[in-house]
Backbone as JSON Lines, residues from 0, in Angstrom:
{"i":0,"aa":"X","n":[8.72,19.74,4.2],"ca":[9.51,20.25,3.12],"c":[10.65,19.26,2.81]}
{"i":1,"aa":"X","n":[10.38,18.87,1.81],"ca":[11.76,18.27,1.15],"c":[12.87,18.47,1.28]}
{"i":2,"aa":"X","n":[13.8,17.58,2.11],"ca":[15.16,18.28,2.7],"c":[15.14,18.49,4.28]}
{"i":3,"aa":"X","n":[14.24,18.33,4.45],"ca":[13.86,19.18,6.05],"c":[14.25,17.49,6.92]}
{"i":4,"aa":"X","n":[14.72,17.49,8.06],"ca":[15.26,16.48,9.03],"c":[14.32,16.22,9.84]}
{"i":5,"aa":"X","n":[13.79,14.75,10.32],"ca":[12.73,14.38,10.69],"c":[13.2,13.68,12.18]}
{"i":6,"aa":"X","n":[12.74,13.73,13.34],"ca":[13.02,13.25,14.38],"c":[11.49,13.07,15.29]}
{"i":7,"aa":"X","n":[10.45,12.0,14.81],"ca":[9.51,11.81,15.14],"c":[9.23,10.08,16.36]}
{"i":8,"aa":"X","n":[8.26,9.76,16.82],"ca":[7.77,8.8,17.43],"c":[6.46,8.38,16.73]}
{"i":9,"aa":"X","n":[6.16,6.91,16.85],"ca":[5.3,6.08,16.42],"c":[4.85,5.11,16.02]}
{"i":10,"aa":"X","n":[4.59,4.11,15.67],"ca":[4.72,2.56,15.35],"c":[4.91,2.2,13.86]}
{"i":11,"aa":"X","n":[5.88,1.41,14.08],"ca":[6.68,0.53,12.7],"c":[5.59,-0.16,12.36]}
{"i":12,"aa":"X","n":[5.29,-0.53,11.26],"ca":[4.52,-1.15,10.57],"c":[4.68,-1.7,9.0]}
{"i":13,"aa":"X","n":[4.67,-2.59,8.73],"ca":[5.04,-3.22,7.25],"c":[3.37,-3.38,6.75]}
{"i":14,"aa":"X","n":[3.95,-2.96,5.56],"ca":[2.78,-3.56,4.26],"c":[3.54,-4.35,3.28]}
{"i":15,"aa":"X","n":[3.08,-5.55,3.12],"ca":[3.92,-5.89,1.96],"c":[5.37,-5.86,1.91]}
{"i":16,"aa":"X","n":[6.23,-5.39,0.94],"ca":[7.41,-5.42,1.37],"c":[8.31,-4.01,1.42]}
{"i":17,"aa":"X","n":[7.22,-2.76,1.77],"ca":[7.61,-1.33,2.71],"c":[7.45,-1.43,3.99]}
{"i":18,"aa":"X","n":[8.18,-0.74,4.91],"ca":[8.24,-0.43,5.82],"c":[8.07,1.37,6.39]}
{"i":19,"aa":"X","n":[6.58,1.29,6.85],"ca":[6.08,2.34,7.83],"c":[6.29,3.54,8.98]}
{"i":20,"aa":"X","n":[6.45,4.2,8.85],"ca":[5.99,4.66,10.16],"c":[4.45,5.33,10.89]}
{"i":21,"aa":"X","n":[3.65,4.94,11.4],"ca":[2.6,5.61,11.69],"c":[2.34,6.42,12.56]}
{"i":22,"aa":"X","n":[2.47,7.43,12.15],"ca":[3.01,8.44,12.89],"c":[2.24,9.3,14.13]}
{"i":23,"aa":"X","n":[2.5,9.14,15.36],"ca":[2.06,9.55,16.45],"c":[1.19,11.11,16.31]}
{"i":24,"aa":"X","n":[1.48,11.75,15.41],"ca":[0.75,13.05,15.07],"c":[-0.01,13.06,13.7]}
{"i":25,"aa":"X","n":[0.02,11.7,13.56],"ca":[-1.1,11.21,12.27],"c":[-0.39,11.11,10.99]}
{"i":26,"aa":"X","n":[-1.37,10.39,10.46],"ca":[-0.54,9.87,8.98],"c":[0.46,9.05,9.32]}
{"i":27,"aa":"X","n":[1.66,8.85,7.77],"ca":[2.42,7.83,8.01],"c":[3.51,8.25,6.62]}
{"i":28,"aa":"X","n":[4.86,7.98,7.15],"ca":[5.92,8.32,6.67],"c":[6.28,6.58,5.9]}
{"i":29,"aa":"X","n":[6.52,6.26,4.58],"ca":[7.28,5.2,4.05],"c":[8.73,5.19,4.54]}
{"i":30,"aa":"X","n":[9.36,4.11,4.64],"ca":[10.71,4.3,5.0],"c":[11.78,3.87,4.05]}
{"i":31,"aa":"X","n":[13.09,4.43,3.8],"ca":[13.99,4.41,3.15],"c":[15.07,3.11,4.27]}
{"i":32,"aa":"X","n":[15.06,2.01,4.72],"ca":[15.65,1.9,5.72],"c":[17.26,0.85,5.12]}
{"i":33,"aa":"X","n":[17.93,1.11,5.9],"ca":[19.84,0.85,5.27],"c":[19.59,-0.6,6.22]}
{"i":34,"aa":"X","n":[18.33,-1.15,7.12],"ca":[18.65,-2.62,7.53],"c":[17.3,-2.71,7.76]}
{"i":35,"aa":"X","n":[16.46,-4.17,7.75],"ca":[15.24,-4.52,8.0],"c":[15.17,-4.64,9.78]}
{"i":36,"aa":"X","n":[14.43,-3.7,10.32],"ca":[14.22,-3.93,11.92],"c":[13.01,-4.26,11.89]}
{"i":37,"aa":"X","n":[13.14,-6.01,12.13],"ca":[12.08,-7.27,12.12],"c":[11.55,-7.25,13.29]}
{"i":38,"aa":"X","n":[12.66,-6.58,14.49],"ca":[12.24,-6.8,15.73],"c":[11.11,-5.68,16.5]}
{"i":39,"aa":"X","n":[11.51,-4.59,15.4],"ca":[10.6,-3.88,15.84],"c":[8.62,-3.67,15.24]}
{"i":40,"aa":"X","n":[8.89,-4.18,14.66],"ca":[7.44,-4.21,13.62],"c":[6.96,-4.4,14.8]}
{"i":41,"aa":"X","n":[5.64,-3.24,14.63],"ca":[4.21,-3.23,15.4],"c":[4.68,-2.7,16.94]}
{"i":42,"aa":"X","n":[5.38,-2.05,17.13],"ca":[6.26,-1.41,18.25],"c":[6.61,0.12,17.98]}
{"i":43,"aa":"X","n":[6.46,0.73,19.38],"ca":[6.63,2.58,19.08],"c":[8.29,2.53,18.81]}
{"i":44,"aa":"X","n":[8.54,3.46,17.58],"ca":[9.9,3.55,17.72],"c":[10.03,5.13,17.8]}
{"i":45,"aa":"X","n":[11.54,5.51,17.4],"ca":[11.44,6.88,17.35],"c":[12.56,6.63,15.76]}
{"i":46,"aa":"X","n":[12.07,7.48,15.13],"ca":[12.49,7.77,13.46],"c":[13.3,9.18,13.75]}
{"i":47,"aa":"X","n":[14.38,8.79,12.71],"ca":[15.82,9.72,12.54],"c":[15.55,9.82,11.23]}
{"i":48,"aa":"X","n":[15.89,10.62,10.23],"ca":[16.07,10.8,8.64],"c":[15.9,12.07,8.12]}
{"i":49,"aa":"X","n":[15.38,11.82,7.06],"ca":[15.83,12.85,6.3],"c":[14.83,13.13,5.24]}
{"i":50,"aa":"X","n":[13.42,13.74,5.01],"ca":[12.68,13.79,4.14],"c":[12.54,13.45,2.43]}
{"i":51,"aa":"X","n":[12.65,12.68,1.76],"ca":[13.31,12.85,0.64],"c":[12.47,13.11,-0.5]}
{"i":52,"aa":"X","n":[10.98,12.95,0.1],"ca":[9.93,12.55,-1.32],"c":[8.64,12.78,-0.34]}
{"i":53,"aa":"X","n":[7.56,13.19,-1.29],"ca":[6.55,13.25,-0.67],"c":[6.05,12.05,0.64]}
{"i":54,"aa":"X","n":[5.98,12.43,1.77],"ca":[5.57,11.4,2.92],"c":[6.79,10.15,2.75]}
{"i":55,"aa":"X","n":[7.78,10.35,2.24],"ca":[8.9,9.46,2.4],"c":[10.28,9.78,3.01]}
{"i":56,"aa":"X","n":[10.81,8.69,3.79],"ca":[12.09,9.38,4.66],"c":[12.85,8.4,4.64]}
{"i":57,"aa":"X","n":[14.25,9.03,4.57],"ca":[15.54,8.01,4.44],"c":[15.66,7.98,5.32]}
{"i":58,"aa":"X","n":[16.24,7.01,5.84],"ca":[15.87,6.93,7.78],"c":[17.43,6.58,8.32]}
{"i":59,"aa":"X","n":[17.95,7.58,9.17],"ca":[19.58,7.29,9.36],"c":[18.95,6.43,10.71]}
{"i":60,"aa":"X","n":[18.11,6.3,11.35],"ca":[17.55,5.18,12.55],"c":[16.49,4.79,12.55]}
{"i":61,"aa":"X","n":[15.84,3.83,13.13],"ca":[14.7,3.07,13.76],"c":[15.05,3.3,15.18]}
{"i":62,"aa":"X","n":[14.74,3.45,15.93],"ca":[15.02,2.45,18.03],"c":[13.91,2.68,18.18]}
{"i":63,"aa":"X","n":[14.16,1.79,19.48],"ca":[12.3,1.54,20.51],"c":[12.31,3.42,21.33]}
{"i":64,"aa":"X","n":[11.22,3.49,20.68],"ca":[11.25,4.91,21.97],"c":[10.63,5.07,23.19]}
C-alpha cells in the first residue's frame, strides 16, 4: 500500500541507470536513493523507505545486511 514503510532484505542490483532491490521474498522494488551505493551493487542489503509508487521506494537507507 502506498504510504506503507518498508524494512526488507535482498540484493542491490542496477539496470542501466536505476537502482534495484531484489527482493528476498520475490520480485523487486526500484529505488528512490538520496546517494549512489556503488559499493554495494550485487550484495544482500537491508532497505529502509517508504513506498511511494507502484513497486517503488524512497529509500531513507541501503546497508549490508
Amino acid at each position: 500500500m502506498i504510504g506503507s514503510r518498508i524494512d526488507e532484505t535482498g540484493t542491490l542490483i542496477r539496470d542501466g541507470g536505476a537502482f534495484y532491490l531484489r527482493r528476498d521474498l520475490g520480485g523487486r522494488y526500484m529505488l528512490e536513493l538520496r546517494r549512489t551505493p556503488v559499493d554495494l551493487i550485487e550484495k544482500r542489503v537491508r532497505l529502509i523507505g517508504t513506498l511511494v509508487g507502484v513497486d517503488l521506494v524512497n529509500a531513507d537507507g541501503v546497508a549490508p545486511a
